[in-house]
C-alpha positions, -999 to 999 in steps of 0.1 A, spaced: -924 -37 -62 -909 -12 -85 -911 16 -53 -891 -15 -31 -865 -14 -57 -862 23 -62 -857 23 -19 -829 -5 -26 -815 16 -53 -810 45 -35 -802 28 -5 -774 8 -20 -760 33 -37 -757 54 -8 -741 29 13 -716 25 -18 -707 57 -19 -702 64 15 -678 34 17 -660 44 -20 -656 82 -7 -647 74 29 -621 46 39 -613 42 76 -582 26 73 -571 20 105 -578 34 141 -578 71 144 -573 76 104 -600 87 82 -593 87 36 -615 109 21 -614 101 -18 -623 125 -47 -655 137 -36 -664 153 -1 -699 130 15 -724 142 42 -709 111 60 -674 125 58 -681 159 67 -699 143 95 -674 128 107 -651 158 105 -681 181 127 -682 151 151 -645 148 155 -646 115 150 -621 121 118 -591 103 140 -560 119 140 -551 118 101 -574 130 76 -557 117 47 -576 138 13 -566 121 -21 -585 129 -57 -592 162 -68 -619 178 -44 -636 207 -66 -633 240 -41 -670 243 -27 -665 208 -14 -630 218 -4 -645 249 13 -672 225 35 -646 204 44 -628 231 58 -656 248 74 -663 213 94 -627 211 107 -628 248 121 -640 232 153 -626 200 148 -607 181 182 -591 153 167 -576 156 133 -538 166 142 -524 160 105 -541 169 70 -527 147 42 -540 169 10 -509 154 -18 -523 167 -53 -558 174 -46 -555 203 -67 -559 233 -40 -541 256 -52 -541 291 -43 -580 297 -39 -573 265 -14 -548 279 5 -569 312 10 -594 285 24 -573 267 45 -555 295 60 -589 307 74 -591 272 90 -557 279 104 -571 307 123 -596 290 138 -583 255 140 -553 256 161 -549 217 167 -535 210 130 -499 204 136 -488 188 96 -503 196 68 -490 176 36 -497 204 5 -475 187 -19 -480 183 -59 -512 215 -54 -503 238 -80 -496 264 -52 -476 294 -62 -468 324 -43 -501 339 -40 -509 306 -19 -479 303 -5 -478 338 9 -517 333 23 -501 305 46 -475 324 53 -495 348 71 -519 321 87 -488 295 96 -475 320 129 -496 313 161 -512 288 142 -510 253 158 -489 240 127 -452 228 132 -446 212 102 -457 216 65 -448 204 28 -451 222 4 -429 200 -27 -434 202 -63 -456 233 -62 -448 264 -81 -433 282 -56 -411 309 -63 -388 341 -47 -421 358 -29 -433 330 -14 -400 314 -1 -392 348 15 -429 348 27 -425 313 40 -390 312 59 -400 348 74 -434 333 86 -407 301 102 -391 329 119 -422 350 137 -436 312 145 -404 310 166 -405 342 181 -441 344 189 -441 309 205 -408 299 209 -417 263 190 -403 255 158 -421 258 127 -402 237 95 -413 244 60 -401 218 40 -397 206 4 -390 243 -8 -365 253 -38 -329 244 -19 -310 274 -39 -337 301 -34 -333 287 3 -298 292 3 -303 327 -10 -326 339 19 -309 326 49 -274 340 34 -296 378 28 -296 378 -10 -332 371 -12 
């Protein structure tokens, strides 16, 4: 009896976890919460994430790093929700390699990450020829170096492809300053 229970034990707790760490919301959307699961990394290597892999909680780096190492080959995840999971910069070193590799990530959400230039300067050099036309970067810590890195990396995405690349939710003045030279 006691070796039944243990099964259950183990059993049950799996099956909670996997349904407490990942929430398919609706069709082609996959939530992976605070902690990174076999089952969602899975998923990712499977591509059977859907379309939006929405990442909420803090995700410690290793985890951060095997979720990012799944989606290197990944065919159906087109945007990356990652608001305040606490990336910053050792993150963005991580997902830029992913950028080179992954070329079907069009938005990526990096709000609230704790990202300052040193991150913001590693996209910079992934975001041209990558497949990524949109990405937020809000309430970071973002400063002159990696605006400048940023808008120049909008620019060579433009010229190497002739799409569009927007980098949004950057300081407005420091902006201002680059596009009128004084940056």
């Amino acid at each position: 009896r006691g070796e039944a229970e243990a099964v259950d034990t183990v059993e049950s707790r799996m099956v909670a976890e996997a349904q407490a760490l990942t929430v398919t919301e609706a069709p082609g959307r996959t939530k992976i919460s605070n902690k990174v699961s076999e089952i969602s990394l899975l998923k990712v290597a499977e591509h059977a994430s859907g379309k939006c892999l929405s990442i909420s909680g803090i995700i410690p780096a290793v985890q951060l790093q095997q979720l990012f190492s799944a989606l290197g080959d990944n065919r159906s995840t087109v945007r990356m929700d990652a608001e305040g999971i606490g990336m910053a910069d050792a993150g963005c070193n991580m997902l830029a390699d992913l950028l080179q590799r992954n070329k079907r990530i069009a938005e990526i959400d990096l709000q609230l990450n704790q990202i300052s230039d040193a991150g913001a300067c590693a996209l910079a050099k992934a975001l041209p020829g990558s497949g990524v036309r949109e990405i937020h970067l809000g309430n970071n810590d973002i400063k002159e170096k990696g605006v400048k890195a940023l808008l120049a990396a909008e620019k060579r995405q433009r010229a190497l492809t002739g799409i569009g690349l927007q980098v949004l939710g950057l300081d407005k003045e420091l902006v201002t300053k680059y596009k009128e030279g004084h940056l």
